[in-house]
MIDOSE-1310 file (N, C-alpha, C; in nm, 2 decimals, decimal comma, always signed):
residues 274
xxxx	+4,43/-0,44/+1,59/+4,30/-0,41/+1,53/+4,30/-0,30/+1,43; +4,21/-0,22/+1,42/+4,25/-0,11/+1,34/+4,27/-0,01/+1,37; +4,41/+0,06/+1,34/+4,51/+0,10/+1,46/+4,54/+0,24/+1,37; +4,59/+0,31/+1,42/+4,60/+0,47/+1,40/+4,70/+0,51/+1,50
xxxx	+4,77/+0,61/+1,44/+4,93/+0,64/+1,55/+4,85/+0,79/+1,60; +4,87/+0,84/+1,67/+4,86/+0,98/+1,74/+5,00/+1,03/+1,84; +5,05/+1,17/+1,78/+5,15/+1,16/+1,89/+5,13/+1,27/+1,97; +5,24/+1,22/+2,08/+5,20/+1,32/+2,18/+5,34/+1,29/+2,26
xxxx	+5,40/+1,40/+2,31/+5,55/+1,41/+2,34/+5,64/+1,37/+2,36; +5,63/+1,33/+2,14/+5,78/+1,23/+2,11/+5,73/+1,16/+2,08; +5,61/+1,04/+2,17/+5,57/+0,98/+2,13/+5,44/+0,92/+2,06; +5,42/+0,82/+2,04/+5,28/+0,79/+1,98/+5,18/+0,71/+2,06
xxxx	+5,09/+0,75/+2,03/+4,96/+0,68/+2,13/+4,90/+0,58/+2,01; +4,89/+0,46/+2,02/+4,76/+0,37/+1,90/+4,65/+0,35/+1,98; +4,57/+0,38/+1,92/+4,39/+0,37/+1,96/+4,34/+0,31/+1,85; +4,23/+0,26/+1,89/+4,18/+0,14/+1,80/+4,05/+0,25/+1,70
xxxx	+4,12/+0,32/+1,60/+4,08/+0,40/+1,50/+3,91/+0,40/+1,45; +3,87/+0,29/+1,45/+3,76/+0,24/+1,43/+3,64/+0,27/+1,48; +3,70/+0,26/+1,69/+3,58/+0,33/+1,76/+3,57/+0,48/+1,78; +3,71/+0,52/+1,77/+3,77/+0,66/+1,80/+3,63/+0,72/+1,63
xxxx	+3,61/+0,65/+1,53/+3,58/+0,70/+1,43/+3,37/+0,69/+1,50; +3,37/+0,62/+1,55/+3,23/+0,59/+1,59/+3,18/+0,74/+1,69; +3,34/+0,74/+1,80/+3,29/+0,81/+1,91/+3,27/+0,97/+1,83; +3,36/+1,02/+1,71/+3,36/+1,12/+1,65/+3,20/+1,15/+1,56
xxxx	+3,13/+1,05/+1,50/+3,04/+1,07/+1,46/+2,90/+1,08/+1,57; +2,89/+1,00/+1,64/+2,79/+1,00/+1,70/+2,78/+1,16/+1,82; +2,94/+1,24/+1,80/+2,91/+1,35/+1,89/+3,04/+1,38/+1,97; +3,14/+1,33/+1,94/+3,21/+1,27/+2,00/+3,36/+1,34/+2,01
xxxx	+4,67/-1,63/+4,97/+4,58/-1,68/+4,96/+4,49/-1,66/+5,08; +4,50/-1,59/+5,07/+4,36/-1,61/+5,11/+4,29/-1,54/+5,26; +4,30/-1,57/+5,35/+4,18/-1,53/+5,42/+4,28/-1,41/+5,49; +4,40/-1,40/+5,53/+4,50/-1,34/+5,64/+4,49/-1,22/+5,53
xxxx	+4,52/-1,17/+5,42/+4,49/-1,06/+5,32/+4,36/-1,02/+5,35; +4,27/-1,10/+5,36/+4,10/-1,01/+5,36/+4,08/-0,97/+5,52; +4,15/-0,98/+5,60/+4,15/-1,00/+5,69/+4,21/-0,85/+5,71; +4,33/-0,85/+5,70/+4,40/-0,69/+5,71/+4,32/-0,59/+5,67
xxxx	+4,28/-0,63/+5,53/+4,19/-0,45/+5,47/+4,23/-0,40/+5,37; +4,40/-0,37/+5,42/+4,49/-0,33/+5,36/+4,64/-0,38/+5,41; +4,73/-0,34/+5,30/+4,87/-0,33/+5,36/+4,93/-0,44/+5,29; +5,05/-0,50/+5,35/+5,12/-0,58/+5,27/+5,07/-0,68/+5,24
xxxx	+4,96/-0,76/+5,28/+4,93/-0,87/+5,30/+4,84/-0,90/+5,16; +4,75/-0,75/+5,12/+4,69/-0,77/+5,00/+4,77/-0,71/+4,88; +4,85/-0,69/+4,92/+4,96/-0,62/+4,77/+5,00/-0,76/+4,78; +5,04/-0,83/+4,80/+5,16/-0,93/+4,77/+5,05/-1,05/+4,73
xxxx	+4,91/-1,07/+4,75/+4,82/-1,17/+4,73/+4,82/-1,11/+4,54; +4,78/-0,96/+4,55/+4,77/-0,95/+4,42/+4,85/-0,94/+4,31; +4,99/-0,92/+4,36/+5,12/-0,86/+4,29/+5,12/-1,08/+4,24; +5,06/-1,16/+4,31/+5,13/-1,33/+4,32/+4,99/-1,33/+4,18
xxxx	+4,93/-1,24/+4,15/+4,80/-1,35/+4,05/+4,87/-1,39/+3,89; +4,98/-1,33/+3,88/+5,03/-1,33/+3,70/+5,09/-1,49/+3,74; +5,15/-1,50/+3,86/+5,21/-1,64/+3,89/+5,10/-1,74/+3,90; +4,98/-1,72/+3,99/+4,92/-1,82/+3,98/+4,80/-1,86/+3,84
xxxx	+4,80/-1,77/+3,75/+4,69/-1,81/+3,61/+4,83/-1,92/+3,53; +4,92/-1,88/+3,56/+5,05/-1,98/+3,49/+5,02/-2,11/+3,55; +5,03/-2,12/+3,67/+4,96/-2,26/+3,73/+4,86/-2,28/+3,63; +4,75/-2,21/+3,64/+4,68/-2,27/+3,62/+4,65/-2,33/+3,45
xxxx	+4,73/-2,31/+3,38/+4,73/-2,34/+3,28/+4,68/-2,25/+3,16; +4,53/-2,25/+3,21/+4,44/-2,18/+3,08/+4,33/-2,19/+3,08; +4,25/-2,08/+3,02/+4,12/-2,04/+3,09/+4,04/-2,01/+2,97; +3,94/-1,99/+2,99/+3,85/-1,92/+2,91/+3,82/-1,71/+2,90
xxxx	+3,80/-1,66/+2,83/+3,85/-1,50/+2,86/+3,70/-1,46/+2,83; +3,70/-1,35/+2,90/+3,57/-1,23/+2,79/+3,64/-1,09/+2,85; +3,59/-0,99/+2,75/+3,67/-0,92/+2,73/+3,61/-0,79/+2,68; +3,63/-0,66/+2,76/+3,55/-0,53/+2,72/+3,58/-0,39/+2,75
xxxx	+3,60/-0,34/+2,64/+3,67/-0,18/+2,62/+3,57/-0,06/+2,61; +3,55/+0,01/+2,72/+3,50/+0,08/+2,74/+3,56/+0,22/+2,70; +3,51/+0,30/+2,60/+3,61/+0,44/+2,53/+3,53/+0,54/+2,58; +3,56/+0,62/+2,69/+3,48/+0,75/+2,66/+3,56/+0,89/+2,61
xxxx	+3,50/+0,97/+2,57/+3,56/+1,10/+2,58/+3,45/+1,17/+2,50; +3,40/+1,33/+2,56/+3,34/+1,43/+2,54/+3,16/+1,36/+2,55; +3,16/+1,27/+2,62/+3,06/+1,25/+2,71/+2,99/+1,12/+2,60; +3,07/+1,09/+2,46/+3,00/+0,98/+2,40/+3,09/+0,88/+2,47
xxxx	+3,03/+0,69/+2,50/+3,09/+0,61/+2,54/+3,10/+0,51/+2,43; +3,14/+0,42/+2,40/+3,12/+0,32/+2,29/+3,23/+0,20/+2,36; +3,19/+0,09/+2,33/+3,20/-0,07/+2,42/+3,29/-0,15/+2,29; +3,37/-0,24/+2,34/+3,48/-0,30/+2,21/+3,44/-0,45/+2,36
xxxx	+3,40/-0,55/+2,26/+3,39/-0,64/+2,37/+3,43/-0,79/+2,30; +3,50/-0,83/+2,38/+3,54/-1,01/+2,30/+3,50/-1,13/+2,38; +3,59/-1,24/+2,30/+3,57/-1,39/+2,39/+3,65/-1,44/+2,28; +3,72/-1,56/+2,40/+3,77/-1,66/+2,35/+3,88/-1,72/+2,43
xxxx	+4,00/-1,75/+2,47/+4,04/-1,83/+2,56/+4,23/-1,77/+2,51; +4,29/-1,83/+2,65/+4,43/-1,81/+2,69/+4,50/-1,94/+2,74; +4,60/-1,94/+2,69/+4,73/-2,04/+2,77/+4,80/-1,97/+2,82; +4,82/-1,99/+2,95/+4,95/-1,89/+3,00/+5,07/-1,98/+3,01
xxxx	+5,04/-2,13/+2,96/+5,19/-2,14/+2,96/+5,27/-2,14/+2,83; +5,19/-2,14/+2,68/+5,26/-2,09/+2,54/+5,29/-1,95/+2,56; +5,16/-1,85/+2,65/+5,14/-1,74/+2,66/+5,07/-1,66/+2,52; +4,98/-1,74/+2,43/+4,92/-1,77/+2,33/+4,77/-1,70/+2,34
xxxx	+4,70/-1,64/+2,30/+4,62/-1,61/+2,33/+4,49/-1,63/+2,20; +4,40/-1,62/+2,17/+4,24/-1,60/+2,05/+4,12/-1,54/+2,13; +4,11/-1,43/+2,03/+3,97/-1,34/+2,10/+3,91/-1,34/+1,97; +3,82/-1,34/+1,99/+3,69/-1,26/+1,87/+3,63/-1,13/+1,93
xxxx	+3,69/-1,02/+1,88/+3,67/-0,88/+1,97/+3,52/-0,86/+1,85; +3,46/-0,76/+1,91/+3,31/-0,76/+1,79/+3,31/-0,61/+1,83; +3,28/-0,47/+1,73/+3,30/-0,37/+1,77/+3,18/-0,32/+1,73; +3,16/-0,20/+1,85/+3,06/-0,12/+1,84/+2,92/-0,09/+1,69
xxxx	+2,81/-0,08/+1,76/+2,75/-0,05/+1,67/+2,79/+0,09/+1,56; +2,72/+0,11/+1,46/+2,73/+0,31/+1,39/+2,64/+0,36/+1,44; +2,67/+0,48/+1,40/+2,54/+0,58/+1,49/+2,40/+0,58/+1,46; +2,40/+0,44/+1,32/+2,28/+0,44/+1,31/+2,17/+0,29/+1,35
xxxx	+2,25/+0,25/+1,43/+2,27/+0,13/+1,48/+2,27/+0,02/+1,40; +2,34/+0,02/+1,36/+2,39/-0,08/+1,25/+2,52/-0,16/+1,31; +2,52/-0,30/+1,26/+2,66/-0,33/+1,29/+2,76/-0,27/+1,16; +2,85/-0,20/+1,20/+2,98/-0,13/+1,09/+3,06/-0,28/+1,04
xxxx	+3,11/-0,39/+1,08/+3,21/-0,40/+1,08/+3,19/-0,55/+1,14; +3,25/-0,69/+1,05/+3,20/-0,81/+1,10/+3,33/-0,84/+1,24; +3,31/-0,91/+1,32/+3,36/-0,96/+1,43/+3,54/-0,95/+1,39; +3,65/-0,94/+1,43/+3,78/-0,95/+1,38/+3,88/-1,07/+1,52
xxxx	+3,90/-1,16/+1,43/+3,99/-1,26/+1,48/+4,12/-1,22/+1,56; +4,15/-1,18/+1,68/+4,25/-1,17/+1,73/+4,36/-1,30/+1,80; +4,47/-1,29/+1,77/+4,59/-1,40/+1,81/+4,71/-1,30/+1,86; +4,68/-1,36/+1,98/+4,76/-1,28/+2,15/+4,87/-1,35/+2,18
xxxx	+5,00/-1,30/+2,09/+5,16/-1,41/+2,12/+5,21/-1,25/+2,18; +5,37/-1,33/+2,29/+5,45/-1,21/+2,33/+5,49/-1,16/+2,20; +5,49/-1,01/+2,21/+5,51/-0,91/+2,14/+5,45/-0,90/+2,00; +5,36/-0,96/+2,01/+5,33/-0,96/+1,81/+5,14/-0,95/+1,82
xxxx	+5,03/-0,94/+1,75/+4,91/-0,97/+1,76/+4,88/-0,94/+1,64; +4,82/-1,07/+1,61/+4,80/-1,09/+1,50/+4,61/-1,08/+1,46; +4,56/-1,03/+1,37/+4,44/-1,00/+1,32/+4,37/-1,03/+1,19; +4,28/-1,11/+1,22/+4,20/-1,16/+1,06/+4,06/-1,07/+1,08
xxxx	+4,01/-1,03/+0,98/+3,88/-0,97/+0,92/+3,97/-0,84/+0,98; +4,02/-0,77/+0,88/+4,09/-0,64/+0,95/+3,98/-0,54/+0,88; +3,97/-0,54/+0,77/+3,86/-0,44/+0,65/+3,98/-0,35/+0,68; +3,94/-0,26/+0,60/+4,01/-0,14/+0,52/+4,15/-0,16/+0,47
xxxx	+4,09/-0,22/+0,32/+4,21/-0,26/+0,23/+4,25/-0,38/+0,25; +4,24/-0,47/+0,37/+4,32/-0,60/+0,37/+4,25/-0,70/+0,38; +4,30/-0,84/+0,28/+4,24/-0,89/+0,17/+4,15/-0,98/+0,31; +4,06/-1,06/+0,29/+3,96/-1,12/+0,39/+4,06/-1,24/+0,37
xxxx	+4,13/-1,28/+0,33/+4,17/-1,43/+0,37/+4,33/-1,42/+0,43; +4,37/-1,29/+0,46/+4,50/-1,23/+0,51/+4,50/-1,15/+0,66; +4,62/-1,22/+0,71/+4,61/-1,16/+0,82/+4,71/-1,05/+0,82; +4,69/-0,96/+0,95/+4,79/-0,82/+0,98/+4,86/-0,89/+1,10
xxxx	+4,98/-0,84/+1,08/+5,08/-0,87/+1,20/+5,11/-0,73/+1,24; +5,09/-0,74/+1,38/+5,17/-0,57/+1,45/+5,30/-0,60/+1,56; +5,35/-0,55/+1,54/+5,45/-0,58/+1,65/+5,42/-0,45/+1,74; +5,35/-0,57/+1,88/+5,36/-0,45/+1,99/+5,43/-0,37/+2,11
xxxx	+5,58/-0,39/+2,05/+5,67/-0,37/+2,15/+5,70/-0,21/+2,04; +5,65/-0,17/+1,94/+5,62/-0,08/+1,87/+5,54/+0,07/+1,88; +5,39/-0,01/+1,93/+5,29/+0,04/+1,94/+5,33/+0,11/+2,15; +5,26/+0,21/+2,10/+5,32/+0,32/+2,22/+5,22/+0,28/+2,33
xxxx	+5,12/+0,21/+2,32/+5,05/+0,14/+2,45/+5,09/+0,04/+2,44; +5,16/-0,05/+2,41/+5,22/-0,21/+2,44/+5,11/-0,28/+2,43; +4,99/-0,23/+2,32/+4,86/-0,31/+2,26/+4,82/-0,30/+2,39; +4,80/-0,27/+2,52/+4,70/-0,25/+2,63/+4,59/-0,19/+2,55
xxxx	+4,55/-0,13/+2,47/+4,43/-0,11/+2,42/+4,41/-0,09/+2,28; +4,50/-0,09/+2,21/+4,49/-0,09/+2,06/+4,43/-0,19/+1,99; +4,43/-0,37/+2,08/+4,34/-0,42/+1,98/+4,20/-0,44/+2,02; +4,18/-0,33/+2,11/+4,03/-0,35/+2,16/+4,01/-0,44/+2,30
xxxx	+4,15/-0,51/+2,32/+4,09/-0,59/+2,43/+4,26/-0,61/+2,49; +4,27/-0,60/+2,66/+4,40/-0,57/+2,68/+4,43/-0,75/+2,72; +4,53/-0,79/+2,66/+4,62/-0,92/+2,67/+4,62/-0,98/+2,85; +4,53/-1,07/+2,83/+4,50/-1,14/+2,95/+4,60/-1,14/+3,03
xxxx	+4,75/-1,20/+3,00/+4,89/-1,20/+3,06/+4,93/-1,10/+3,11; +4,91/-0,99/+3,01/+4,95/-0,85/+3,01/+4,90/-0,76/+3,15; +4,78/-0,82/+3,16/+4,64/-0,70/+3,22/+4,70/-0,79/+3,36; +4,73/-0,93/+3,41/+4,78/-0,96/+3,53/+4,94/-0,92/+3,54
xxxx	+5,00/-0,92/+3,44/+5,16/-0,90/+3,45/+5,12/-0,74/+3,54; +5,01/-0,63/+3,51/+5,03/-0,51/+3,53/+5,06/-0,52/+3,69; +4,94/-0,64/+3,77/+4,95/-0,63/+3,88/+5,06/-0,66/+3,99; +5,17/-0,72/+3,93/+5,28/-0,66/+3,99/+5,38/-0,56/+4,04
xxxx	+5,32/-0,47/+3,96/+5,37/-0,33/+4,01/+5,25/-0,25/+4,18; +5,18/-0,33/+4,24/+5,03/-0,29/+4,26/+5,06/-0,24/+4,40; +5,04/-0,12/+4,42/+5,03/-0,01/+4,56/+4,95/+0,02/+4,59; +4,89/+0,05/+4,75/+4,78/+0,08/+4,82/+4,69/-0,01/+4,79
xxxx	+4,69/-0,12/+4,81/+4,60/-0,20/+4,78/+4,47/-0,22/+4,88; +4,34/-0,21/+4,89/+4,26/-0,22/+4,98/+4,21/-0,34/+4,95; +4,14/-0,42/+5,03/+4,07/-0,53/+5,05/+3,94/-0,49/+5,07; +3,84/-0,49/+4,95/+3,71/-0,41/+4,94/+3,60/-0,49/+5,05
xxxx	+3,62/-0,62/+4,99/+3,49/-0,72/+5,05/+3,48/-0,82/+4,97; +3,39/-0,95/+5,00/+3,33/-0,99/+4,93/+3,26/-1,01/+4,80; +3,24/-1,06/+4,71/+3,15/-1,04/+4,60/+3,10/-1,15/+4,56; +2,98/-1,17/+4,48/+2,97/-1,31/+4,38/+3,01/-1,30/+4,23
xxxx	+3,03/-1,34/+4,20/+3,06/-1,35/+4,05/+3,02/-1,48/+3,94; +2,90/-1,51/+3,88/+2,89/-1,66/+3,82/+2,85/-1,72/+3,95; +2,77/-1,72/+4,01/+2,75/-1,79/+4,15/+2,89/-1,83/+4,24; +3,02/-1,75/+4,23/+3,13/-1,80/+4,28/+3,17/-1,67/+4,39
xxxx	+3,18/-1,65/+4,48/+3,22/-1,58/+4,63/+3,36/-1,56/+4,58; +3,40/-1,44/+4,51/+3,53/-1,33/+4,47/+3,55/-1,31/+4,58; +3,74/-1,27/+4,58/+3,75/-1,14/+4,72/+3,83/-1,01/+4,62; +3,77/-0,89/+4,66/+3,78/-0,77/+4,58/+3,85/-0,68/+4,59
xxxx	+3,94/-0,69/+4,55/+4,08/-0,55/+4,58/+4,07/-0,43/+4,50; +4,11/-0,33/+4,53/+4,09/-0,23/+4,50/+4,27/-0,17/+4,53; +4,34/-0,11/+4,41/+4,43/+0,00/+4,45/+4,53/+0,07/+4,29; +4,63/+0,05/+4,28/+4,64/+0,11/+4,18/+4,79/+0,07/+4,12
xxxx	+4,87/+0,07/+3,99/+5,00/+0,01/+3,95/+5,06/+0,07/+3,92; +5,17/+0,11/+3,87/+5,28/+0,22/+3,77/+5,32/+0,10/+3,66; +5,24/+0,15/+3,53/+5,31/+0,09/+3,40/+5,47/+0,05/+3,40; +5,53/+0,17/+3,38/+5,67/+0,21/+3,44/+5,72/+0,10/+3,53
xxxx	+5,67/+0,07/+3,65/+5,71/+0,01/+3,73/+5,69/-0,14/+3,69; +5,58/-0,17/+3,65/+5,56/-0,32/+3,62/+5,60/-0,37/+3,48; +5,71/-0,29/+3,44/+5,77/-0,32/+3,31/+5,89/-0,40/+3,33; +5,92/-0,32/+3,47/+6,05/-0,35/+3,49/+6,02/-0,50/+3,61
xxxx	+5,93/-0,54/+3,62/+5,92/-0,69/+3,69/+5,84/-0,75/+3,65; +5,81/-0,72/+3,53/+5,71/-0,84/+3,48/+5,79/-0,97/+3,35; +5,75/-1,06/+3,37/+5,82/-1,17/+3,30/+5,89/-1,11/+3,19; +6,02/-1,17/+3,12/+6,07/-1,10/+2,98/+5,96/-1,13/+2,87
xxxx	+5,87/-1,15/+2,85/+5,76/-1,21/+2,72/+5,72/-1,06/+2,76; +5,69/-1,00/+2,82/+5,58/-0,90/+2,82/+5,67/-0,75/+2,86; +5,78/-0,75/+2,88/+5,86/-0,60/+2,95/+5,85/-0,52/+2,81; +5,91/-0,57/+2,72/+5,92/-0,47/+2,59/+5,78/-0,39/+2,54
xxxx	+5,67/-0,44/+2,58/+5,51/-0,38/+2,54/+5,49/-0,32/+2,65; +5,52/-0,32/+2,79/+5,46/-0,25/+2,88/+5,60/-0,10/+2,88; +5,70/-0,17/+2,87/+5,78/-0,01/+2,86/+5,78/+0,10/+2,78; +5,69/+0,03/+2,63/+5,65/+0,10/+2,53/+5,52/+0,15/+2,62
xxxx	+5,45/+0,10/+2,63/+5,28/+0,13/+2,76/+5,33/+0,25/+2,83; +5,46/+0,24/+2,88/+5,47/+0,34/+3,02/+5,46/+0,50/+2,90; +5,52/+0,46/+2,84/+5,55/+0,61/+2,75/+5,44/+0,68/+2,69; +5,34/+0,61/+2,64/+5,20/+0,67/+2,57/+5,07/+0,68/+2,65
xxxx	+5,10/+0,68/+2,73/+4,94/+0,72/+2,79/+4,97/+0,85/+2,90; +4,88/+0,93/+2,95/+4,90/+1,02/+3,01/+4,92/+0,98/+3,11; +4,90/+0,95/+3,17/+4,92/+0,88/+3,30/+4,97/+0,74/+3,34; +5,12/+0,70/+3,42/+5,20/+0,59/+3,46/+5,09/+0,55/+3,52
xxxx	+5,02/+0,57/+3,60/+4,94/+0,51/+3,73/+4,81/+0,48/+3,65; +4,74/+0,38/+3,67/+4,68/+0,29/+3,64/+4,58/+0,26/+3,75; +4,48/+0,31/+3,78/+4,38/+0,23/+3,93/+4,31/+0,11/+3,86; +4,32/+0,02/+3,95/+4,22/-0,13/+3,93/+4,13/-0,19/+4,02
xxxx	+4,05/-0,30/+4,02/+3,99/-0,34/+4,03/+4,01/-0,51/+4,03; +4,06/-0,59/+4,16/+4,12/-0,73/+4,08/+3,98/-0,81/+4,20; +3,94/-0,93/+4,12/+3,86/-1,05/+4,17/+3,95/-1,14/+4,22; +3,96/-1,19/+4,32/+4,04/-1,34/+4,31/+3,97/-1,43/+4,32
xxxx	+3,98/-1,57/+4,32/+3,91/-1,71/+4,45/+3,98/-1,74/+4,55; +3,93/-1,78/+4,61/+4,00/-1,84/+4,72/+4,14/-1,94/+4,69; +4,14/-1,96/+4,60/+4,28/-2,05/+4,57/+4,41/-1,90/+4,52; +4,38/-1,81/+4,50/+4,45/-1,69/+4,42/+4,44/-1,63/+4,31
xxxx	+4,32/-1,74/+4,24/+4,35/-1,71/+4,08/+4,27/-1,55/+4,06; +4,33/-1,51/+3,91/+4,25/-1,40/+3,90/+4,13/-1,39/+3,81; +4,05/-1,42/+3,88/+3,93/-1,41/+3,82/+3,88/-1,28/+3,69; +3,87/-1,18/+3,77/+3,81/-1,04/+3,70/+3,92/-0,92/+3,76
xxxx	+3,97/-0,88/+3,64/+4,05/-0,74/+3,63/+4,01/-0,64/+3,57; +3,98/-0,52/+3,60/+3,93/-0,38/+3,51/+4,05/-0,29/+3,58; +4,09/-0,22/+3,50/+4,21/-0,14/+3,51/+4,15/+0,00/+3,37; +4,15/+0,14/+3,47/+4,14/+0,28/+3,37/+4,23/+0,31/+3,33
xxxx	+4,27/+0,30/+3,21/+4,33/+0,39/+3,14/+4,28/+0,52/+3,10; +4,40/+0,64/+3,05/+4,39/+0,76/+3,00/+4,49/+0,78/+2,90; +4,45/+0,84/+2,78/+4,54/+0,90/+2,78/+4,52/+0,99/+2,62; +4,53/+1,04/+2,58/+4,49/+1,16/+2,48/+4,50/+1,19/+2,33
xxxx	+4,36/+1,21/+2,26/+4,35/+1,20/+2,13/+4,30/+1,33/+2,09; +4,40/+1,38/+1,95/+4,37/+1,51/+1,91/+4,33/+1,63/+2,05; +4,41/+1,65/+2,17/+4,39/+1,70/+2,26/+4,28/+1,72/+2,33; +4,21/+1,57/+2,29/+4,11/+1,55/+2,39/+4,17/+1,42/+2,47
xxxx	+4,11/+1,43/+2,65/+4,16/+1,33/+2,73/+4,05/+1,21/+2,67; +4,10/+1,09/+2,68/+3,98/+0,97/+2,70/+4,07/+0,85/+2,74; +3,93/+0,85/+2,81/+3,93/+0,74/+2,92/+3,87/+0,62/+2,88; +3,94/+0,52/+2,90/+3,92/+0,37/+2,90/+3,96/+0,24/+2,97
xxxx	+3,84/+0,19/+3,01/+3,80/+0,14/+3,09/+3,83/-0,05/+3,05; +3,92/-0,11/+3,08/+3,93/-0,22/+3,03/+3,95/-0,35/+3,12; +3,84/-0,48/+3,12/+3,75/-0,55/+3,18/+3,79/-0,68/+3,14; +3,86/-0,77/+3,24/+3,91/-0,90/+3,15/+3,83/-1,02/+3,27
xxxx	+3,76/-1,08/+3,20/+3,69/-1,21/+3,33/+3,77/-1,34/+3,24; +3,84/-1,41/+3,37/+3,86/-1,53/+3,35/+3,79/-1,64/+3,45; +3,76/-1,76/+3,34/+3,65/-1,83/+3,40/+3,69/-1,95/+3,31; +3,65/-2,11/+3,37/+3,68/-2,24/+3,29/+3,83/-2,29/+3,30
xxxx	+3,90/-2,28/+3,40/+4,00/-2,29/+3,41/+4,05/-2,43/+3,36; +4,16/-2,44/+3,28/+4,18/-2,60/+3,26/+4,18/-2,61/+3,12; +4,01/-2,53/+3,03/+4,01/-2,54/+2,93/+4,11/-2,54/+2,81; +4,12/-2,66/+2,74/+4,23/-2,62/+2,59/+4,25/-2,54/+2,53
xxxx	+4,29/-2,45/+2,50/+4,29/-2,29/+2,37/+4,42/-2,38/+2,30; +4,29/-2,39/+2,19/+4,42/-2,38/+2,02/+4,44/-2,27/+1,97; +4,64/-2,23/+1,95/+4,63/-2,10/+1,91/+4,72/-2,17/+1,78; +4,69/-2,13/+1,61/+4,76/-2,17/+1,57/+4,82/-2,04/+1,41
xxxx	+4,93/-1,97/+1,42/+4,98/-1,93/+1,40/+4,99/-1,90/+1,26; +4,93/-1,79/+1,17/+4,92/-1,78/+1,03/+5,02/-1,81/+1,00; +5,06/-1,88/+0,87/+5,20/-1,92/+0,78/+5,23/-1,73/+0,72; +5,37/-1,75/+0,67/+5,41/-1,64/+0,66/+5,34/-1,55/+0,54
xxxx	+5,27/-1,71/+0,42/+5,21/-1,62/+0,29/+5,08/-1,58/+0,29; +4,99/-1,58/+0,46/+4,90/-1,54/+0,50/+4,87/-1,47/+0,55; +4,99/-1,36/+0,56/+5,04/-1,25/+0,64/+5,02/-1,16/+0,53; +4,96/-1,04/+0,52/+4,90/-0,93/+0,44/+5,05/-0,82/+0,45
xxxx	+5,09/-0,76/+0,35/+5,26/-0,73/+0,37/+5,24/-0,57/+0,29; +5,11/-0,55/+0,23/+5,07/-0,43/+0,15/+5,03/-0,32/+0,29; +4,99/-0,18/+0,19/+4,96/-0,10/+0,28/+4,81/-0,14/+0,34; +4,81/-0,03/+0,46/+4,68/-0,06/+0,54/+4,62/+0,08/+0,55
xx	+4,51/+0,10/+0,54/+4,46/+0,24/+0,53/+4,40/+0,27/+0,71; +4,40/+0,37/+0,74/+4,36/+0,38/+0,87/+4,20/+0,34/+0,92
């Protein structure tokens, strides 16, 4: 999305520059796991959900980035759908209003492949019928939040790494009865066991944020799948901490996602202004 480097010891942090410029102006299976509570039985239900959305083929996504820091909040929110077995992804992220409540900035086309993400309607400088390629095995968050919305694959690959896991309770969600875990991951750690498509962006992830550890929030169904994931991030701009809060609902399982892949002379190759 529109991406900005910040560094911070050694390395670089990308935040999605756009809202970071908003927040500155405005002020700125099943039943034997629910059963336990905790313990092995819900770590290993949740550490199994990156395996079971592969079953299931492919879903429909929505998607929302919560930024706080210095007590302004501003919301980065998408839609659009996943294959986890191309591992292909299309969002339409739509970003925050300006502080004068205006929309800034029309909706931007996101395309979610291992290690690359690709972006149409970029604005600043780059042409409207060209797209930006990033390589996110680059970017010092492994795109966990630089394009506004963290990589459906990605946000369940985390939960493999997942410790202390609690078995919260019950919930509804869409008129559907979730079971709701609660506990927390190490970047770091789930870099190193998460499928090869995705290890080179999360061990770039482990390095840029202030904090390895990761607390979440995972939905299942009764079959395993992962419904809803929110997982906080932290981690630090211009020596301020900010926190973000990033929210993935999967729903429509089965559905088709066409992902189809800009040719190379549709790839914007000039400079990009922050």
């Amino acid at each position: 999305m529109v991406v900005q480097q910040h560094r911070r010891r050694g390395g670089a942090v990308a935040v999605a520059a756009t809202v970071v410029g908003v927040m500155a102006a405005t002020g700125c299976s099943g039943a034997g796991a629910a059963e336990d509570g905790k313990g092995q039985g819900a770590t290993d239900e949740v550490r199994r959900a990156a395996d079971a959305l592969a079953g299931a083929k492919s879903a429909r996504a929505r998607t929302s980035m919560e930024m706080a820091t210095g007590g302004t909040r501003v919301t980065i929110r998408g839609e659009g759908g996943y294959d986890f077995v191309r591992r292909m992804g299309r969002l339409t992220v739509v970003l925050p209003q300006n502080p004068a409540g205006e929309d800034g900035h029309e909706p931007i086309t996101e395309l979610l492949t291992p290690g690359a993400l690709y972006l149409k309607n970029r604005g600043a400088g780059v042409p409207a019928d060209k797209w930006v390629r990033v390589d996110t095995t680059t970017l010092a968050d492994g795109n966990l939040v630089t394009g506004g919305a963290t990589d459906p694959l990605a946000a369940a690959e985390l939960l493999r790494a997942a410790e202390q896991v609690t078995y919260v309770g019950e919930t509804e969600l869409s008129g559907q009865k979730l079971r709701h875990f609660r506990g927390t991951t190490d970047i770091g750690r789930a870099a190193k066991t998460a499928e090869p498509h995705v290890r080179a962006s999360l061990a770039a992830a482990a390095k840029g944020f202030t904090r390895d550890v990761v607390p979440f929030d995972a939905y299942l169904d009764e079959s395993g799948l992962l419904r809803k994931v929110r997982h906080r991030f932290s981690f630090v701009n211009d020596g301020r901490t900010v926190a973000v809060t990033s929210t993935t609902v999967l729903f429509d399982f089965g559905t088709p996602v066409r992902v189809r892949l800009p040719d190379r002379k549709d790839i914007y190759s000039g400079k990009i202004k922050a």
